[in-house]
C-alpha positions as CSV (number, residue, x, y, z in Angstrom):
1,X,-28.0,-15.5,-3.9
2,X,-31.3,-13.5,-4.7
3,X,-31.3,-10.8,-7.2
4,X,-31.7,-7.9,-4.4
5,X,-28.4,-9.8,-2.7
6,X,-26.7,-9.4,-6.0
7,X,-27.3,-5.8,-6.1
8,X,-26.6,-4.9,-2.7
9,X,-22.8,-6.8,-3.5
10,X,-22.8,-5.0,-7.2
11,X,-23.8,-1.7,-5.8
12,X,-21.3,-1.5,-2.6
13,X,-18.5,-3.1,-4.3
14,X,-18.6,-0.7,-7.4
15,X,-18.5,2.3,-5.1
16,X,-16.0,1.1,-3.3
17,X,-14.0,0.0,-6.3
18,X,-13.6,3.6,-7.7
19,X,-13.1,4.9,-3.5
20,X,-9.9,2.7,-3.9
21,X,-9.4,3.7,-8.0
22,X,-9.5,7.8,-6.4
23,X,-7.0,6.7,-3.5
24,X,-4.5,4.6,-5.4
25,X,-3.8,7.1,-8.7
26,X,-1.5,8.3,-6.3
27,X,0.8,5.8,-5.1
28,X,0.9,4.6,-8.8
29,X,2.0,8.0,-9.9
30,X,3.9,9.1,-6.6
31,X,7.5,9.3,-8.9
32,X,5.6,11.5,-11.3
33,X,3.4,13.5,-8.7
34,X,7.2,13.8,-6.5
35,X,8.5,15.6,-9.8
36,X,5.6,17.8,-10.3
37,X,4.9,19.3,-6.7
38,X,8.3,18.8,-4.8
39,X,10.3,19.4,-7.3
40,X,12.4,22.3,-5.3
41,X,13.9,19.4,-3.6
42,X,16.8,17.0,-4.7
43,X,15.5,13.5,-6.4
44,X,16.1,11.5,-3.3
45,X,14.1,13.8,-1.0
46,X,11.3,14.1,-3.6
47,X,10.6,10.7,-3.8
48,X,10.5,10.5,0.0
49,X,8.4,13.6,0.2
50,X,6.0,11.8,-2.4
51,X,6.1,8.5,-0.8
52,X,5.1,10.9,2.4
53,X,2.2,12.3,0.8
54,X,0.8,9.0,0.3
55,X,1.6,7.8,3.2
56,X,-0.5,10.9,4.7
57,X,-3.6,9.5,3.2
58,X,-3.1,6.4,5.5
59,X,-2.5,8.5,8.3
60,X,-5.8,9.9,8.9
61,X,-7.6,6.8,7.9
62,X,-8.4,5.8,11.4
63,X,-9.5,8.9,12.3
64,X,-12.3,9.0,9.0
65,X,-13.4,5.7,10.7
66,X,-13.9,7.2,13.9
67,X,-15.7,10.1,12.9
68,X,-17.9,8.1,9.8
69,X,-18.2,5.4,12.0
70,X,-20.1,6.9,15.0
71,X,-22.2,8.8,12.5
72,X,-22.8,5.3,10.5
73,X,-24.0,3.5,13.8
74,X,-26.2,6.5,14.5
75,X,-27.2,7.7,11.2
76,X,-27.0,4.5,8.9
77,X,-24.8,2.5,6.8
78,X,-26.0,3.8,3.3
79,X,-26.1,7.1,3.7
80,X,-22.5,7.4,5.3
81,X,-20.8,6.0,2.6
82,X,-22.6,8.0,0.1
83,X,-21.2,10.9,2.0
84,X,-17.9,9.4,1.5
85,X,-17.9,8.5,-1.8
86,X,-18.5,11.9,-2.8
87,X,-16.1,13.3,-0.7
88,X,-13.3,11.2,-2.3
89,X,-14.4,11.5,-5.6
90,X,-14.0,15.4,-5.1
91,X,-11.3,15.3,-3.6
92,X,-9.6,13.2,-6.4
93,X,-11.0,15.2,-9.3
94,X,-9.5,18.8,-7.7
95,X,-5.9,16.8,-7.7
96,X,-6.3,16.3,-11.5
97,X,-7.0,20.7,-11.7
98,X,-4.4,21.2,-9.6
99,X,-1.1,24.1,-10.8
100,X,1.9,22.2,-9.8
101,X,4.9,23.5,-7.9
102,X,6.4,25.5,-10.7
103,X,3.1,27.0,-11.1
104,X,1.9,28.3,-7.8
105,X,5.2,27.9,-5.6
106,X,4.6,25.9,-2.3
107,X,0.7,26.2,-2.1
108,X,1.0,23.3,-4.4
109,X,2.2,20.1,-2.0
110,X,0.0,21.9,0.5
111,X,-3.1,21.9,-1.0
112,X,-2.1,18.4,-2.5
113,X,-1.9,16.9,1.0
114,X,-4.9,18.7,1.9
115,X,-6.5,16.5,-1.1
116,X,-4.8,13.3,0.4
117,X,-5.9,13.6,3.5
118,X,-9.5,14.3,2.7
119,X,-9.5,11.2,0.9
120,X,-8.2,9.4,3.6
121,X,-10.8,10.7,5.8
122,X,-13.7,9.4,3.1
123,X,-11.7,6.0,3.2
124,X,-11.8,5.9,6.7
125,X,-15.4,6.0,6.4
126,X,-15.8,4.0,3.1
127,X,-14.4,0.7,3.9
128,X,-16.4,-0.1,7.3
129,X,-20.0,1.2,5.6
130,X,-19.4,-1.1,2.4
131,X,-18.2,-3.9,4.6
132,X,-20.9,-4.0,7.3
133,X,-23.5,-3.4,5.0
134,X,-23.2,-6.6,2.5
135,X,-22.7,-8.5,5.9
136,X,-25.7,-7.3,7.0
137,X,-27.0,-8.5,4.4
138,X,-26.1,-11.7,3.9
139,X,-27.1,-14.8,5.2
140,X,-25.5,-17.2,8.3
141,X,-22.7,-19.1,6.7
142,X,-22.1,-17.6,4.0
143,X,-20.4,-13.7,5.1
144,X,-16.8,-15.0,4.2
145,X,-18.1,-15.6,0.6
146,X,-20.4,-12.7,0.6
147,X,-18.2,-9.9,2.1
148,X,-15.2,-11.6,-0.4
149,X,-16.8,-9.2,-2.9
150,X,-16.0,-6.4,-0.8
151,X,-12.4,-7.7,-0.5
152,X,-11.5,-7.9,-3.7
153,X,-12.3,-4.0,-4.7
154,X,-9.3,-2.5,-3.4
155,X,-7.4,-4.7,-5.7
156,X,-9.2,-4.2,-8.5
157,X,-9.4,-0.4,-8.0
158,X,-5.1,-0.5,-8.1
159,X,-5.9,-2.8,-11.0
160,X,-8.4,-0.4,-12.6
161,X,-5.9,2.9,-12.1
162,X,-3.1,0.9,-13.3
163,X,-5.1,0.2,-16.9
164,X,-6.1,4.0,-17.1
165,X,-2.2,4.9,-16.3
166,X,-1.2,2.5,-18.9
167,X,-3.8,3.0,-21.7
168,X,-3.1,7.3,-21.1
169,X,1.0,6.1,-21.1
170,X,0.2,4.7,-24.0
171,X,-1.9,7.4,-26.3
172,X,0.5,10.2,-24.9
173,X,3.6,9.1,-24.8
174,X,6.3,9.0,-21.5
175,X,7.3,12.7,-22.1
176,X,3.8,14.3,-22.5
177,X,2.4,11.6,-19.8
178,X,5.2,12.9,-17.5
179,X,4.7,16.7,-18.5
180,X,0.4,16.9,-18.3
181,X,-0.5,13.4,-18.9
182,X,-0.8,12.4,-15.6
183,X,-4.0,14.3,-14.7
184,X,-6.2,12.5,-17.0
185,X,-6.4,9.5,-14.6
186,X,-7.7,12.1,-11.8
187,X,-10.0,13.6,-14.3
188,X,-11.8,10.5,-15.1
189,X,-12.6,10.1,-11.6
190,X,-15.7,12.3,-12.1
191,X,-17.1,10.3,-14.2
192,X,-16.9,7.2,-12.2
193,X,-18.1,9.6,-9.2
194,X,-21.5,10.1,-10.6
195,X,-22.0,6.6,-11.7
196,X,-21.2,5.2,-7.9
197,X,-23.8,7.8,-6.2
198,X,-26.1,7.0,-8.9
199,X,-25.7,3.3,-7.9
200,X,-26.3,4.0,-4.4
201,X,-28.9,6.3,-4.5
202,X,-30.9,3.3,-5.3
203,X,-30.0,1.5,-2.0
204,X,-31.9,0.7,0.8
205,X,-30.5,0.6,4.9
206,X,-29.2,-2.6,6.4
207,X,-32.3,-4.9,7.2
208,X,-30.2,-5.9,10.7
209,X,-29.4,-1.7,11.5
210,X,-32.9,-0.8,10.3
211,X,-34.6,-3.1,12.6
212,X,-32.4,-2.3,15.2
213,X,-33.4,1.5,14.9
214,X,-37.0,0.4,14.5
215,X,-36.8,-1.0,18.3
216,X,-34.5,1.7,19.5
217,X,-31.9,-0.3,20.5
218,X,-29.2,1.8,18.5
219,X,-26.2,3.2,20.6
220,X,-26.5,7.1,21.1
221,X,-22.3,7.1,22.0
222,X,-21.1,4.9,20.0
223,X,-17.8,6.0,20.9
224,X,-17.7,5.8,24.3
225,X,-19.6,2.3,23.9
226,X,-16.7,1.0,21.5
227,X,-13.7,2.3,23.2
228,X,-14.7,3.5,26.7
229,X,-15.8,-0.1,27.4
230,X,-12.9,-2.3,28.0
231,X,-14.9,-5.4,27.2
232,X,-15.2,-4.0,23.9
233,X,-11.7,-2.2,23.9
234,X,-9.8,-5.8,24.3
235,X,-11.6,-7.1,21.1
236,X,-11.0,-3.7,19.6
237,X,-7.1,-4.2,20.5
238,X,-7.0,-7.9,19.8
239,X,-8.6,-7.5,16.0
240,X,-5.7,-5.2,15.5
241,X,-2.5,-6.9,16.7
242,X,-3.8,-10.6,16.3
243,X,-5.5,-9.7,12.8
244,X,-5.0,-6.2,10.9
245,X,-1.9,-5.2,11.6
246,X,0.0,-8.3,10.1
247,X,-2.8,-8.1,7.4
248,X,-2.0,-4.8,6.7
249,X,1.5,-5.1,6.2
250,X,1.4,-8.5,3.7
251,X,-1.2,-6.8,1.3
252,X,0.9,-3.6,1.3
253,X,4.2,-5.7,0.4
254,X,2.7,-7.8,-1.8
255,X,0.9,-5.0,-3.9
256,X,2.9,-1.6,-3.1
257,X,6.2,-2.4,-2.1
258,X,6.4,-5.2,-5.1
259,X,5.8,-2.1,-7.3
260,X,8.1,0.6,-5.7
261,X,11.1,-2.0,-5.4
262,X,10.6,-3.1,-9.0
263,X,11.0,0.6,-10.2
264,X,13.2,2.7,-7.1
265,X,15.6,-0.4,-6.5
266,X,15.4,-2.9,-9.6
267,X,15.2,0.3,-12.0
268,X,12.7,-1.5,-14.1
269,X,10.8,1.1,-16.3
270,X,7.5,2.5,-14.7
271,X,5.3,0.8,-17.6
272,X,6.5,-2.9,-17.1
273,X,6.8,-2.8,-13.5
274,X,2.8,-1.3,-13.7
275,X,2.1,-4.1,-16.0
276,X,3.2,-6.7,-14.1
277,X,1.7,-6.3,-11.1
278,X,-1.6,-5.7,-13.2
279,X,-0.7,-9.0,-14.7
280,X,-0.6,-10.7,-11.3
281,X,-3.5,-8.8,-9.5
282,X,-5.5,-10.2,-12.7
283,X,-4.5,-13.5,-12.1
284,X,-4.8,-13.6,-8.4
285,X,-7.8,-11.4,-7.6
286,X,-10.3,-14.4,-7.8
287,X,-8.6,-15.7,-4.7
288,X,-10.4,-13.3,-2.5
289,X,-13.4,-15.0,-3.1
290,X,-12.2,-18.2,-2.6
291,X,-10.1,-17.9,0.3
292,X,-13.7,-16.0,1.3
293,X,-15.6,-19.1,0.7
294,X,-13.3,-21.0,1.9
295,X,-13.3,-19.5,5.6
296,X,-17.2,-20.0,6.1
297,X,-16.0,-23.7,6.0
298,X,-12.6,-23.8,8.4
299,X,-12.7,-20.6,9.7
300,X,-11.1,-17.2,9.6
301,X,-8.6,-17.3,12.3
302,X,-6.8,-20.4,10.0
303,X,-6.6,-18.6,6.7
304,X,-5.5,-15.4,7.8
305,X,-2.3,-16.1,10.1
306,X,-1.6,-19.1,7.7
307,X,-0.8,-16.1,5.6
308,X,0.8,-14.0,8.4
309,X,3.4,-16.9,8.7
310,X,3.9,-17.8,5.3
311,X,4.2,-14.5,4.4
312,X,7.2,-14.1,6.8
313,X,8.8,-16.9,6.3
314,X,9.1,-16.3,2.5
315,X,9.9,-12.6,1.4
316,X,13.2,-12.1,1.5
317,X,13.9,-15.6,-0.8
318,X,10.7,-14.4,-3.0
319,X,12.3,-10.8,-3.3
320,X,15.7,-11.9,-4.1
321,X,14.0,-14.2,-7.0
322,X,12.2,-11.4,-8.1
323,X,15.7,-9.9,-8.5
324,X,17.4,-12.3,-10.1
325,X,14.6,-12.7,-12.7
326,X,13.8,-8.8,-13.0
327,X,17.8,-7.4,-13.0
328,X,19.7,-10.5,-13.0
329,X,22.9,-8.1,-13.5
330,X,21.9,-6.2,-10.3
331,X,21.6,-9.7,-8.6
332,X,25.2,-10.8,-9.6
333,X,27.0,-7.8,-8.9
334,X,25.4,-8.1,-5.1
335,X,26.5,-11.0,-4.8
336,X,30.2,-10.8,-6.5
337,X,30.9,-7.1,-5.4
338,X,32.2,-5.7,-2.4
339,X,31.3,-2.4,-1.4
340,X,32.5,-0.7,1.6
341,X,33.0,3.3,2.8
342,X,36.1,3.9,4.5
343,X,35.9,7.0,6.9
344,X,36.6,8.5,10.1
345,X,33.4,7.2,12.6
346,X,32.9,10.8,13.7
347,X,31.8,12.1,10.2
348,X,29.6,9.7,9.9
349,X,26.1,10.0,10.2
350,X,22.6,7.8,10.7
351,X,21.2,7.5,7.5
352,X,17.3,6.9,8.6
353,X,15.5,9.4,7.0
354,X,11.8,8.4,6.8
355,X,10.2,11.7,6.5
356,X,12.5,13.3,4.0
357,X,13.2,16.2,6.0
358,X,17.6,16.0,6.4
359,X,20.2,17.6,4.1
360,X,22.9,15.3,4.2
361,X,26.3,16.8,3.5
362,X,28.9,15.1,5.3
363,X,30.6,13.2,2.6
364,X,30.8,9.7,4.5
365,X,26.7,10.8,4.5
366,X,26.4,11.9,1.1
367,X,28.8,8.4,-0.5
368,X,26.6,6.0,1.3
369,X,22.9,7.8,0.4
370,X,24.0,7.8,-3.4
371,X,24.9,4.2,-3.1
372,X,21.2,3.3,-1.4
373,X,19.9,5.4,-4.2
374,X,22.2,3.7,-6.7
375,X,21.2,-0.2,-5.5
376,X,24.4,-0.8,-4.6
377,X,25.2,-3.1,-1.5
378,X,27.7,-1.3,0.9
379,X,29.2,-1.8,4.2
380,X,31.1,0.9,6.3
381,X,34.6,0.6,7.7
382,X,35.4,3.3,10.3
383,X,39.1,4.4,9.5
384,X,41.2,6.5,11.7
385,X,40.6,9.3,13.2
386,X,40.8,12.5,10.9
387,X,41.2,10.4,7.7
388,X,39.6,11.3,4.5
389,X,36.3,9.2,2.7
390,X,36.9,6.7,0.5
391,X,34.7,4.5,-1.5
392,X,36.6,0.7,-2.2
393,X,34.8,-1.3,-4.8
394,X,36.3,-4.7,-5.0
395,X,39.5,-3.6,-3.1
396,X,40.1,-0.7,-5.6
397,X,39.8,2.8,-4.0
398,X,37.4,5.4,-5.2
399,X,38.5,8.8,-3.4
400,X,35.4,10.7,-2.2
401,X,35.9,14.6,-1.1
402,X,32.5,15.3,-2.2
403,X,29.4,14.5,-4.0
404,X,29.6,16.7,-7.1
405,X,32.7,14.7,-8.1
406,X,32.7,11.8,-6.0
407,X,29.4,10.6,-7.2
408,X,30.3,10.5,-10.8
409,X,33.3,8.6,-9.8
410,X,31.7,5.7,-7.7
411,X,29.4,5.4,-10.7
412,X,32.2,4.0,-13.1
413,X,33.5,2.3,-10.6
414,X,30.6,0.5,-9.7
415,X,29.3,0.1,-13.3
416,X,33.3,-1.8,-14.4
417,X,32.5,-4.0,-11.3
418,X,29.2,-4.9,-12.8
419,X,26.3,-2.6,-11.5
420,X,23.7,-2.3,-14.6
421,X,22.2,1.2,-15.3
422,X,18.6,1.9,-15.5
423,X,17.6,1.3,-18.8
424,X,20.2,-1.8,-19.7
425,X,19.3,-4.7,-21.8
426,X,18.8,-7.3,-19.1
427,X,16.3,-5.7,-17.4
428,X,13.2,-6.9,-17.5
429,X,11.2,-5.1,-20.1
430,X,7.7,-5.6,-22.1
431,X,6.7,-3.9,-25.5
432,X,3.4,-3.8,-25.4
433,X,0.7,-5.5,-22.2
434,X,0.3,-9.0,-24.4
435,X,4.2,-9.5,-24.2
436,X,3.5,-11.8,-20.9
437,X,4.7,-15.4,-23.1
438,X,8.7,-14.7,-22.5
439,X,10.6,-16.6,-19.7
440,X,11.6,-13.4,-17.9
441,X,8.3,-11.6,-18.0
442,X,6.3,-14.9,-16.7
443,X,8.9,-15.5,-14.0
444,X,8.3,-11.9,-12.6
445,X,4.8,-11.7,-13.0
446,X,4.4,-15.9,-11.6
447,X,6.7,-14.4,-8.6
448,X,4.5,-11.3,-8.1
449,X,1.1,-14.3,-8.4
450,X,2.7,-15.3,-5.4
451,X,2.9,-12.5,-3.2
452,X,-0.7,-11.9,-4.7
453,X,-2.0,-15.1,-3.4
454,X,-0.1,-14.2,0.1
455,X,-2.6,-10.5,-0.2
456,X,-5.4,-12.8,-0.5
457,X,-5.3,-15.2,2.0
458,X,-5.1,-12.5,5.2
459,X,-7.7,-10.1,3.1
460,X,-10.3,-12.0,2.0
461,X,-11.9,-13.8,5.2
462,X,-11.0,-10.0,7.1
463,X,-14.0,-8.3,6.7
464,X,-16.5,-11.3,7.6
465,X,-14.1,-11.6,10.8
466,X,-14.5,-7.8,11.6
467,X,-17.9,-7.6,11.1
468,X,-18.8,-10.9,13.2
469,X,-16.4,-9.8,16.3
470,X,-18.2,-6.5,17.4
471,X,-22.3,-6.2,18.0
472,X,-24.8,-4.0,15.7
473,X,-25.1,-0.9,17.8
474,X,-21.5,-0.3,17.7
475,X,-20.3,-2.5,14.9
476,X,-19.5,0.6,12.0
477,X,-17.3,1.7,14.6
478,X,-15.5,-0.9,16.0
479,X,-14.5,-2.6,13.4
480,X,-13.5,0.4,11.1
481,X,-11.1,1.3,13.4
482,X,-8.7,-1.3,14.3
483,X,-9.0,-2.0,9.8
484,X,-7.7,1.4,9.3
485,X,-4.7,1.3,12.2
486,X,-3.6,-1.8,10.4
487,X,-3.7,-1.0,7.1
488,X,-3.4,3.0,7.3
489,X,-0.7,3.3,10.0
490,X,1.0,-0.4,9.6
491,X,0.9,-0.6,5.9
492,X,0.6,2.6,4.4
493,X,4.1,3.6,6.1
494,X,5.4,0.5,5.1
495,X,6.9,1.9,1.5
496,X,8.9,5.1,3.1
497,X,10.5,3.1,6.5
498,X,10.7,0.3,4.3
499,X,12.9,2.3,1.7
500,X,14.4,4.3,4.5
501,X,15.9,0.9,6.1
502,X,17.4,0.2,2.4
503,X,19.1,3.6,2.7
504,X,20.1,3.1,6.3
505,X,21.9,0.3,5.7
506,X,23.3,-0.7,2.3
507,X,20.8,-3.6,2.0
508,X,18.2,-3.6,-0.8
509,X,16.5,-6.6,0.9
510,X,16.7,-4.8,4.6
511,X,13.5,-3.2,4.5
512,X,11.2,-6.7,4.2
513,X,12.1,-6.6,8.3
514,X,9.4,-4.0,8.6
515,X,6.5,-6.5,7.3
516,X,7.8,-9.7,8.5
517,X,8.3,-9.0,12.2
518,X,4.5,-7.3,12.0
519,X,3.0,-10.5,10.7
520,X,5.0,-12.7,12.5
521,X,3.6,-11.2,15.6
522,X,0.2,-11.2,14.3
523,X,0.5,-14.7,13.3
524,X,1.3,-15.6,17.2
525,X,-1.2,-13.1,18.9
526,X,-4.1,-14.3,16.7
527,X,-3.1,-17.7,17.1
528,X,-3.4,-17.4,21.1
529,X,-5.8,-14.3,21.8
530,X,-8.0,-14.5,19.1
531,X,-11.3,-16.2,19.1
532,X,-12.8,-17.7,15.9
533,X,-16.1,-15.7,14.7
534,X,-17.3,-17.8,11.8
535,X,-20.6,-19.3,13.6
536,X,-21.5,-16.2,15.0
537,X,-25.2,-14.9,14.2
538,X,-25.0,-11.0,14.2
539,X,-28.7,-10.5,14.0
540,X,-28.7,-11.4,17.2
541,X,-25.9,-9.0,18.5
């Protein structure tokens, strides 16, 4: 690798390291960020409100790669993602300036969403610029190890606002971190704003775009050439279903997921559970590069639905581990305790709540929402017709006319059967980030290695396969879009459909469905449709 090669990798993986450190802040600090600008709203709904707000990022992310796309395949790589860079840094900083709920009344979420969704435009944008450019750069045979680089930023950007939340957690303490603490993290962001568009001021275009250009071959519709063109279209639709989307949904479980079940369900305290998935991202982040490597020797299509499949096949025991290690209290009492809410089938509702948006107040409604939010497993038993609610906990009956008192109720009874509290001794806890040497804190973060290593395998070869399956002139778009469908739409709603499953139906392990079935069906589309890109020169596309 030549010194200019080096700098091209430093200078677009650096960028794009802080993009992801701007986007992620939030989901690390979604509880907190729910509290502060939903806070109108009953816990429950604020966290799916928050979880919303993140998820809104996500949701525009294919549409930033449609609109940054076309003007990077006109324009040019570099100076497209320095638009975008600057963009999210902006956006990211204003979120750190920004009166809360209390503060300025509902213009708050608003203008915070506003924020998110800018961001997810830039991202849209970001990702396809960074990745096309260091391929473009890089020699035949080696774009798996090359683009790896690229791979690996979004981890270490989670990685990176992870060690800013912690060391801020740290100097101010949970109460003043919770009250005005939190904004440092977004306030830092400037600073690492002006050292990316420093960086890649000093940048020149893509020697494959540039000559391109030079012979005016460059596409003046991009668009229209991308999607319009079914030839095109099919790979466009293939990358997606046989390759993103299952993709999307292992790295977003493996990274997201891992950390919103250790805290919302497992009630593990929000500076372990951030600590040990900074433990494993540390451990497993190399991976990207060698699962990169590794596909300019076997082959993309092999690595990633390996991963697909594996990943499927091994969740739910991986996630019941991780239970048994992290609450092995919470794990017993599933196990040992039965749960079930007696009531008349016509006052009972559906419990699916994704968007955060319904009141229940039904009492059947209201006794199984506390127990989703309370961990517990439950089943319902429809009773006759007219009869009252009741909550039975091991064949003992809890009355339950209503939540003020029936809540408190089902929490004794459920705490004598053996439901641990937030905060109890057997959870999984660490003093200080060093405290890694103890059996239960090396079992977690080992479990979490796991589901790290799983993140890997579909990420690392993605972006060499991407960038090999679509032709210069149209390339930025192309392959930007099916990336951010997969990860914006498949994975970034995995957390709140995930978590609304787990409230839907009693079952803390329910809402791993959502990501196996989407990479099991990768793993069998890419196996069949997809074509293996790994020999492909794209200088000559």
């Amino acid at each position: 690798m030549t010194k200019d090669e080096r700098f091209v990798i430093l200078a677009s993986s650096l960028g794009t390291v802080f993009e992801w450190y701007d986007f992620y802040l939030y989901g690390s600090l979604a509880g907190i960020i729910g509290a502060q600008f939903f806070s109108d709203y009953p816990p429950a709904t604020r966290d799916i409100f928050a979880l919303l707000a993140f998820a809104a990022g996500f949701l525009v992310r294919p549409f930033g790669a449609i609109v940054f796309g076309r003007v990077g395949d006109i324009v040019g790589r570099k100076y497209t993602f320095l638009v975008t860079i600057l963009i999210m840094g902006l956006s990211t900083f204003i979120v750190g300036l920004l009166p809360n709920a209390k503060t300025i009344g509902l213009a708050a979420p608003i203008i915070l969403i506003s924020l998110r969704l800018l961001q997810g435009l830039a991202l849209g944008g970001e990702y396809g610029g960074a990745a096309t450019y260091v391929a473009e750069h890089a020699p035949n045979g080696r774009r798996g190890y090359y683009t790896s680089f690229i791979q690996t930023t979004a981890t270490l950007g989670l990685f990176l606002s992870l060690l800013v939340i912690l060391f801020t957690r740290s100097i101010t303490g949970e109460k003043d971190f919770a009250d005005w603490g939190w904004r440092i993290p977004f306030l830092v962001s400037v600073l690492l704003l002006g050292i990316s568009v420093w960086i890649r001021l000093r940048l020149n275009e893509s020697p494959v775009f540039q000559r391109m250009k030079d012979e005016g071959k460059s596409s003046k519709a991009p668009l229209t050439e991308a999607f319009a063109n079914w030839g095109n279209a099919k790979i466009v639709l293939l990358a997606l279903l046989g390759g993103t989307m299952g993709q999307g949904v292992v790295w977003y479980t493996g990274q997201f997921y891992a950390l919103f079940f250790l805290q919302s369900i497992l009630k593990v305290d929000g500076y372990t559970a951030n600590l040990l998935i900074a433990w494993s991202l540390l451990f497993g982040t190399g991976f990207f590069i060698v699962f990169g490597a590794l596909s300019d020797r076997i082959g993309r299509k092999p690595i990633i639905l390996a991963g697909c499949a594996i990943a499927a096949l091994t969740f739910i025991p991986i996630f019941k581990m991780i239970s048994s290690n992290a609450n092995p209290a919470l794990e017993r009492a599933i196990e040992s305790t039965k749960v079930e809410v007696v009531a008349d089938p016509a006052g009972c509702g559906d419990l699916f709540n994704p968007v955060g948006t319904r009141v229940f107040t039904a009492p059947c409604d209201t006794a199984r929402a506390f127990l989703a939010q309370s961990s517990v497993k439950y089943s319902t038993t429809y009773g006759a017709a007219g009869s009252g609610v009741k909550v039975v906990v091991n064949g003992k009956d809890v009355p339950y006319a209503n939540a003020k008192d029936g809540n408190a109720a089902i929490t004794t009874a459920v705490a004598a059967a053996g439901y641990p509290k937030a905060g109890d001794a057997g959870i999984v806890k660490m003093s200080h980030p060093f405290d890694i040497f103890r059996p239960q804190v090396a079992d977690v973060i080992g479990l979490l290695f796991i589901l790290v290593i799983f993140v890997t395998m579909v990420y690392g070869p993605i972006a060499a396969m991407l960038v090999e399956l679509f032709p210069t002139k149209i390339r930025y778009t192309s392959m930007s879009l099916p990336y951010h469908i997969g990860n914006g739409w498949f994975g970034g709603l995995l957390p709140a459909t995930a978590f609304a499953i787990v409230a839907s139906t009693g079952d803390i392990y329910a809402g791993l469905w959502y990501p196996i079935i989407f990479a099991a069906i990768t793993a069998v589309v890419g196996l069949i449709f997809l074509p293996e890109t790994k020999d492909v020169d794209i200088s000559k596309t």
